[in-house]
N, C-alpha and C positions, 0 to 999 in steps of 0.2 A: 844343699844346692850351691854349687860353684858359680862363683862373681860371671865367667861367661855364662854359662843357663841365665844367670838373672837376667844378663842384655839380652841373651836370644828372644826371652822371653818378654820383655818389655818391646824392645823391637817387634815382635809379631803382636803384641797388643797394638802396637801404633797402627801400625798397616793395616788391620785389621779395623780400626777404628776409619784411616785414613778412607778408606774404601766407605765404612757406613757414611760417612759425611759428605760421600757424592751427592746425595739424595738432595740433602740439604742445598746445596751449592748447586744444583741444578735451577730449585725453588725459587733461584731469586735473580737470576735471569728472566730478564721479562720485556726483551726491547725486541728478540726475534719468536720465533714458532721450535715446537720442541724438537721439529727434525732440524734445523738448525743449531737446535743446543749441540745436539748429537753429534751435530757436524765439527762445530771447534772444539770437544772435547777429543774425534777421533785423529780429526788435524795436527791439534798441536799434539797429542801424544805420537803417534805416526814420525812426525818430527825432532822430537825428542829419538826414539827408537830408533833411529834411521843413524845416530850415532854411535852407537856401540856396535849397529850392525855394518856398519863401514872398515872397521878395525876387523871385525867379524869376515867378513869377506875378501882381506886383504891378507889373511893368513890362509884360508881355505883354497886348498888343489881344485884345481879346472877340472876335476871330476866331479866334485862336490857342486862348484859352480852350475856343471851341466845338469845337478841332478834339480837345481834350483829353479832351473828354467824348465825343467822336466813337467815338472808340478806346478806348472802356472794354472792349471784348471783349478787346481786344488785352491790357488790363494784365492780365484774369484770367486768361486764361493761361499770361502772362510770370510771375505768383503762382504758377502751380501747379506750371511746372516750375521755378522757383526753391526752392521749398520741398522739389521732391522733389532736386532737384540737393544742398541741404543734408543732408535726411535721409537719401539713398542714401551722402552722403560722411561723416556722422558713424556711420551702421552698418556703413560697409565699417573706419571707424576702431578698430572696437570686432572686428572680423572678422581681419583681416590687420594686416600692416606699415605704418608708417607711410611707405616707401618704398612700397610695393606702392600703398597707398593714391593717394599721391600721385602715381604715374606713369599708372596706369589711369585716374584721375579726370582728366589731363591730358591726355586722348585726343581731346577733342572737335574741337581742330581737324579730326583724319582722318575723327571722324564729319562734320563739316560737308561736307567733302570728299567721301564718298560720296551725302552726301545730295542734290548738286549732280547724281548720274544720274538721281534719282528728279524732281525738281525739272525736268530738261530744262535744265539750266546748261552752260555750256561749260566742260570740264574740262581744264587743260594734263597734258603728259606729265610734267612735273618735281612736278606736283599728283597726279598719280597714282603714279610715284615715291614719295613721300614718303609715301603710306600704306601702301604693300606694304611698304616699308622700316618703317614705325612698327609695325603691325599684326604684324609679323613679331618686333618687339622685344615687343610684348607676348605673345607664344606662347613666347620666351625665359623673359618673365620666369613665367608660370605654370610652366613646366616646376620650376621653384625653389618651388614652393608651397608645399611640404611641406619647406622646410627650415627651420633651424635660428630665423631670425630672424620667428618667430612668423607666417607669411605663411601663406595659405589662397587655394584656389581660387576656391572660394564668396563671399568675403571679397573679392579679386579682382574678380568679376565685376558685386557691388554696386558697385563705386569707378568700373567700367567703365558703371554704368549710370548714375552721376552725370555721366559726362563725354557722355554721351546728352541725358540732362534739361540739361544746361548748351548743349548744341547746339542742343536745339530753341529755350533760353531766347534764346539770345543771335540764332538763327533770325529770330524775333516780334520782339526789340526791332530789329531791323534795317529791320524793317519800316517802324515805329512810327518811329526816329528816320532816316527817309529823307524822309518827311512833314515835316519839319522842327517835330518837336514838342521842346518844354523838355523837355531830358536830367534836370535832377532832379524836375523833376516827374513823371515817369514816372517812375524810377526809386525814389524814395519811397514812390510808391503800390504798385510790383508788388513792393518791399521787406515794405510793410505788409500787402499781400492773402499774402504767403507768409507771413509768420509765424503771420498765421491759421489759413492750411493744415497749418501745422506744428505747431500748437497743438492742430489736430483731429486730427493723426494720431496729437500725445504722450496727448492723452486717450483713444484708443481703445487707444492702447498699454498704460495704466492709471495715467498720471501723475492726482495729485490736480490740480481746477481750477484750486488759489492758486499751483500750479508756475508757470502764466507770467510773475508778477511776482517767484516766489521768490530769485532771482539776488540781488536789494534787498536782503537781511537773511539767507544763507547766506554760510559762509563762500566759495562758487564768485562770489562778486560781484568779485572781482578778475579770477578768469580772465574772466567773461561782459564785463565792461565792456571787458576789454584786447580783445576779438574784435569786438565792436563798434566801438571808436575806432581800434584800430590796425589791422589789416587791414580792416575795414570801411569806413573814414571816412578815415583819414588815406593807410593803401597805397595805396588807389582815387583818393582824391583827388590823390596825387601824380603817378597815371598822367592825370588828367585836367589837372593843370597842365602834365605836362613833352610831351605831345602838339602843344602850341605852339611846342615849340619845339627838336625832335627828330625823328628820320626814323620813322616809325612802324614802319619794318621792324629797325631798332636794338632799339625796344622789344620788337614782338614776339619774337624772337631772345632778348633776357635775360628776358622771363618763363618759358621755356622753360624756363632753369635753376631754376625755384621746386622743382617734384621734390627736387634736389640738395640745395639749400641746407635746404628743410625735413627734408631725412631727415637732413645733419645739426645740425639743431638738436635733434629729439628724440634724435640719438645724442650729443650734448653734455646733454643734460637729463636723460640716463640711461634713456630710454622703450623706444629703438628699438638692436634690438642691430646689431652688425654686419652688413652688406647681404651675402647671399652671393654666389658668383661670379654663376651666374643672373640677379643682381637687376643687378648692374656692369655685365657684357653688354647684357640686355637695355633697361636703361635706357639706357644709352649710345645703343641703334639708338632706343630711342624718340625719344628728346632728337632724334637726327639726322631722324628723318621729319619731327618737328613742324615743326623747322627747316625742312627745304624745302619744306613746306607754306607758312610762311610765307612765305619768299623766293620761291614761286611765286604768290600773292595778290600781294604786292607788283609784282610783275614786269606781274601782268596788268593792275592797276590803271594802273598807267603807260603799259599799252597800250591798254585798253581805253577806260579815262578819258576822250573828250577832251571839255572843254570848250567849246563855240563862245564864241568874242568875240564881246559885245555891247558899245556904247555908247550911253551914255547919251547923250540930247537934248542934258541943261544940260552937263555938265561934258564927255562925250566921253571919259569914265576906263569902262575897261574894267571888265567884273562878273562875269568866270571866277573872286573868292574867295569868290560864294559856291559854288562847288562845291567847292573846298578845303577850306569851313566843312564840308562835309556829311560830308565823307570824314575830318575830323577829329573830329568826332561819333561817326561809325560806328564809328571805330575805338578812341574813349575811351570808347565806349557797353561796346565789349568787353575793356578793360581792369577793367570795375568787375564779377567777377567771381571769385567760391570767395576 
């Protein structure tokens, strides 16, 4: 293994780490209501984004621009379940386990997966696999509900319905960045129409109106800012540098372990008590469906994929990478995610 492999790979253990440690750093916010949380983590990241997608957009032709404003339906609804994918996963935080939490909310690959009957998609046997296996780990882990490590059904079944909102979300941008539109330019904006939404959910909640700038001058401005820069900004953005240069099914495979690694950071933090047998079980089969969810995506893409060769007039060089590009988009579109 070459000195770069080692950083790519260290590098994606961070981010990958960076991202389980949300959970954590949600946990201890405790001055507002979980759609609230929701709110300054989709704020300040939205604003972070909003910077690379200005340089983004100052190179981009006024076709592109128009194709930006084309798909405005598209962002609002990439905003709405983005915001509900945050507030189903900061109330199921407040509900259950922080394992519990984090394995349900990591279901959405097998939602995507089902969604492909409804949809009329073609579905492999190792793709179908992998959610009878996943979907079977999550009936493990609810049977553990009521035990020891503060977990709940109900609790459960919110974290189950973020990884829903995160499938419809990641659904719509797929769309949107198959059109070949700027990744953070979209992503900025459906960052910033969700914090809205989550703004209007904390006020209906009963959060006063100055809570969404409150994070500035409470003391929870430490956690709000590390949720925005580090899992928001910097984990994201590591999965968006090392997609250049990584096998994307590598990646997928170690975000899979985020679950792990975050439950234990809040059992290192002191949050999250010990996982009971239930939660080892069934996390385990979960961990194993997502997996060949993804190694069956990957599989079909390789099959499915193929590029026709063109050449150019002038030079006669082949332009099968822009299809590469698209399919490295698509799938760093879905790394920037919980």
């Amino acid at each position: 293994m070459t000195v770069q492999e080692v950083v790519h790979y260290s590098v994606l253990l961070l981010a990958v780490t960076a991202l389980g440690s949300a959970a954590t750093a949600f946990e201890e916010i405790t001055s507002v209501s979980p759609f609230m949380k929701a709110c300054w983590r989709l704020e300040i990241t939205s604003l972070l984004q909003f910077i690379p997608s200005f340089f983004e957009w100052r190179k981009n032709s006024s076709a592109v621009k128009s194709m930006i404003i084309r798909f405005w339906h598209f962002s609002i609804i990439s905003g709405i379940c983005l915001a509900l994918t945050f507030c189903l996963w900061c109330l199921s935080l407040d509900l259950t386990s922080i394992a519990h939490s984090l394995l349900f909310s990591s279901a959405s690959p097998l939602v995507i997966v089902v969604s492909y009957f409804f949809l009329c998609k073609k579905v492999t046997f190792l793709e179908i696999l992998g959610v009878v296996i996943g979907f079977a780990g999550l009936a493990i882990c609810i049977l553990g509900s009521k035990g020891s490590e503060g977990s709940t059904w109900y609790g459960d079944l919110l974290a189950f319905g973020t990884a829903i909102a995160l499938a419809l979300y990641i659904l719509t941008g797929k769309r949107v960045m198959s059109c070949n539109i700027p990744m953070w330019s979209y992503l900025a904006i459906a960052n910033l129409q969700a914090a809205v939404w989550s703004y209007i959910f904390a006020l209906i909640d009963g959060d006063s109106a100055i809570a969404g700038i409150q994070w500035i001058y409470t003391e929870d401005w430490i956690m709000a800012l590390y949720l925005g820069v580090v899992p928001g900004a910097l984990g994201n953005g590591a999965f968006s540098y090392l997609i250049k240069y990584m096998s994307e099914l590598v990646i997928s495979v170690f975000i899979n372990f985020q679950p792990v690694l975050g439950s234990i950071i809040g059992w290192l933090y002191g949050i999250q008590e010990p996982p009971s047998v239930y939660t080892w079980i069934g996390g385990t089969v979960v961990t194993t469906g997502n997996i060949l969810v993804a190694v069956a995506g990957a599989l079909k893409n390789d099959r499915e994929i193929k590029i026709e060769v063109e050449y150019d007039e002038n030079n006669n060089e082949k332009s099968n990478e822009n299809g590469k590009e698209i399919r490295k988009r698509l799938l760093s579109f879905n790394m920037d995610q919980v």
